[in-house]
Residue, then its C-alpha position, 0 to 999 in steps of 0.5 A: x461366173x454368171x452374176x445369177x443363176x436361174x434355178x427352175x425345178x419341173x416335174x412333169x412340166x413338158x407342156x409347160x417348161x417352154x414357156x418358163x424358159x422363153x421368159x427367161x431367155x427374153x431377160x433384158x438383163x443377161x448375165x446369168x446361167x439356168x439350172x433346170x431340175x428334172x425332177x423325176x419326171x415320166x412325161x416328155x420333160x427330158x426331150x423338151x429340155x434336150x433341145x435347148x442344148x448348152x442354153x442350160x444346164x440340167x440335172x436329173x433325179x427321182x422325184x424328191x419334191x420342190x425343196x429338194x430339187x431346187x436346193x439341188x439346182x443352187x448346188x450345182x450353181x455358181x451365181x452371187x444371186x439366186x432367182x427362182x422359177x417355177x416351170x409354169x410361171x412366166x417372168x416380164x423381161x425386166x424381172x432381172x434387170x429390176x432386181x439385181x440392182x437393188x441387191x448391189x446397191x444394199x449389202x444389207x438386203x437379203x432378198x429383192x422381190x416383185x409383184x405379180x399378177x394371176x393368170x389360168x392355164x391359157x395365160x389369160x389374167x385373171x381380175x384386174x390389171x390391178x390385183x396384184x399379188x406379193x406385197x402384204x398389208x402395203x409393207x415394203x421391207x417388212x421387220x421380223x416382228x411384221x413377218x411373225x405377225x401374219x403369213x408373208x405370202x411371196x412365192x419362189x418365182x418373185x424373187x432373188x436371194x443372195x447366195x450367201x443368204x440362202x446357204x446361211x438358211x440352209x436352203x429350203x427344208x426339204x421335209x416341205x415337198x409341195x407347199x409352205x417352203x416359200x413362207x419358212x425360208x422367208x422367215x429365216x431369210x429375214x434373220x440375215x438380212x431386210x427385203x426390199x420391193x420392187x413395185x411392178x408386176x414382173x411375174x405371171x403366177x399360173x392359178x391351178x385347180x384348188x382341188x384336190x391340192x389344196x387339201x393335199x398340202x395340209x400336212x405340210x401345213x401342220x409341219x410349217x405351224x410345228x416348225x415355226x413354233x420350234x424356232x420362234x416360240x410364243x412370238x409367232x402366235x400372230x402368224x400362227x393364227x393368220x396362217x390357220x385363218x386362211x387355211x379355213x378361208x381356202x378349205x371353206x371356200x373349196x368346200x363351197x364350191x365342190x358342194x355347187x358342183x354336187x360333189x359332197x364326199x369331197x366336200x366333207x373332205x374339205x370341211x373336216x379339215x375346217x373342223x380341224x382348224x375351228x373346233x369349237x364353231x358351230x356354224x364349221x359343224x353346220x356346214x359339215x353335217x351339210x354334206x352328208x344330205x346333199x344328193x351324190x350329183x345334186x348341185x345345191x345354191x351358193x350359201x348365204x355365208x360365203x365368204x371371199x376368196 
């Protein structure tokens, strides 16, 4: 039996499964088995992965969402660990090789994760070397009470669970299809266990277009804030609204820039989601009535009030 096992969910992933599975394969650390998870794709996924022959193991279903078909892919699995990759992420070689050892030597950590870095479609790193993602606020083994505090933003691809953990959680909730899996089972994964980081940047996080994605997660965004209500009550307010913050600082800054490129429909697409989020600030009401008297096509100048990304 394979010490870990590698589950990577692709939908529509030909371009891009290569890749994933070449960092896989380039692992210094080599007891494992790889789950791919064909989930419902119509492009040349399934001939992309046939000729990787008995390297893998792959199951195949309709499109079910991300939760699912990882959830799937542990199901059909047999490792102590459990390590996620998405089909368009890339892990360093030492991503393993890091990770398992801080596992074996504490029976009380649940989850070891890593950093990562940004990089675009090309593969090319965006900002600095030094723009690391995936330790929040410099908290290392964060408290439940930190994690109910403010959104922990570590994705699937950074880190490596217990099995144990994971089934004791239930797996990921399978209502989220496309978004906020990852911050709801790491507030359940810490009810079993601490966390520990590993301080390297061992993944390379492909960025994608905000538009329209960024809007299209919002009502898995609404379920991750109901979710949480539910199962932690009034001491998750932290999180709630560090949560609802940064969904404004995103559909703020997209609205932004899709006003730049003269696209004000969709903008005000963005902004009323803003609205959704701050009903009562004046200056969310300006920047929505904004849109209705730009030109269709007309590229406006960066507003004074931009914020950051």
């Amino acid at each position: 039996m394979a010490k870990v096992s590698v589950i990577i969910p692709v939908y529509n992933g030909a371009a891009t499964i290569g890749r994933a599975l070449a960092s896989v394969f380039a692992q210094t650390f080599t007891d494992y088995e790889v789950m791919v998870i064909n989930d419902g794709s119509t492009d040349d996924t399934a001939a992309v992965l046939s000729r990787y022959g008995d390297r893998i193991r792959v199951i195949t279903q309709p499109n079910r969402g991300l939760s699912a078909a990882r959830n799937a892919g542990v199901r059909a699995s047999h490792g102590e660990y459990l390590a996620f990759l998405d089909d368009d992420d890339q892990w360093m070689p030492e991503k393993l090789a890091r990770c398992v050892p801080v596992l074996d030597a504490d029976p009380g950590c649940a989850l070891a994760y890593t950093l990562a870095v940004k990089v675009d479609a090309q593969g090319e790193l965006m900002g600095s070397q030094s723009q690391t993602e995936g330790q929040p606020d410099g908290v290392e083994s964060p408290t439940m009470q930190e994690m109910l505090t403010r959104p922990w933003n570590v994705v699937p691809s950074q880190f490596v669970v217990r099995r144990d953990v994971f089934e004791r959680c239930g797996g990921f909730h399978e209502r989220f299809v496309t978004s906020c899996e990852a911050l709801y089972f790491l507030l359940t994964a810490r009810e079993y266990g601490g966390f520990r980081c590993v301080p390297e940047p061992l993944l390379r996080k492909e960025t994608r277009p905000l538009y329209p994605k960024a809007l299209e997660r919002e009502p898995e965004c609404d379920l991750f804030v109901e979710l949480v209500r539910d199962r932690y009550g009034a001491s998750a307010d932290g999180l709630i609204d560090g949560f609802r913050r940064s969904r404004v600082k995103v559909l703020r800054h997209l609205g932004h820039i899709l006003i730049d490129e003269g696209r004000p429909e969709d903008a005000r697409r963005c902004l009323a989601r803003v609205l959704h989020y701050e009903p009562a600030s004046p200056k969310a009401y300006y920047r929505y009535l904004k849109t209705f008297i730009l030109p269709r096509g007309a590229r406006a100048s960066a507003s004074t009030d931009r914020p950051g990304v």
